[in-house]
C-alpha positions in Angstrom: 141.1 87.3 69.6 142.6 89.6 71.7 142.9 88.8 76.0 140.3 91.3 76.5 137.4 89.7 74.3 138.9 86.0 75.8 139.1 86.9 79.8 135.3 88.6 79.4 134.4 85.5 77.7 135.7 83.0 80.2 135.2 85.4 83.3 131.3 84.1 84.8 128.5 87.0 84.5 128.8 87.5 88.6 132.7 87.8 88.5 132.4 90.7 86.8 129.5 92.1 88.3 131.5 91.8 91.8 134.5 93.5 90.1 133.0 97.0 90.0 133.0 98.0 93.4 131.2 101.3 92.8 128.0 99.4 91.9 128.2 96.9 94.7 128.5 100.0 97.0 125.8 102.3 94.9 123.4 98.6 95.2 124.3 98.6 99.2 123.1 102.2 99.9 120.0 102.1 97.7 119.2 98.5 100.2 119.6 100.5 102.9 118.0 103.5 101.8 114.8 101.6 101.1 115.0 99.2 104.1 115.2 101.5 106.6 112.9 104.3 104.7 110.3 100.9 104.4 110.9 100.2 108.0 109.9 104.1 109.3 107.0 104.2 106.9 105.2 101.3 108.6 106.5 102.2 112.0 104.8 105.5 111.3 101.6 103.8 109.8 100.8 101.8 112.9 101.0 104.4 115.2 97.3 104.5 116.8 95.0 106.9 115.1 93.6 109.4 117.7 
């Protein structure tokens, strides 16, 4: 067994999921994207109607 197949084996699912900071940060601007894209849709939807 090589260190490799042993520390991916002992390393806990969310370790390595917070190791790759590129997804963490691609995750973070997809949140925001949708939160605030959400948060203008409604604001826009509940202006009165004329």
């Amino acid at each position: 067994m090589s260190t490799n197949e042993s520390r991916s084996s002992t390393t806990p699912f969310m370790q390595r999921l917070y190791d790759r900071i590129w997804l963490l940060a691609a995750a973070a601007f997809v949140f925001f994207l949708v939160a605030y894209v959400g948060w203008g849709v409604l604001d826009v939807l509940s202006l009165p109607a004329r």
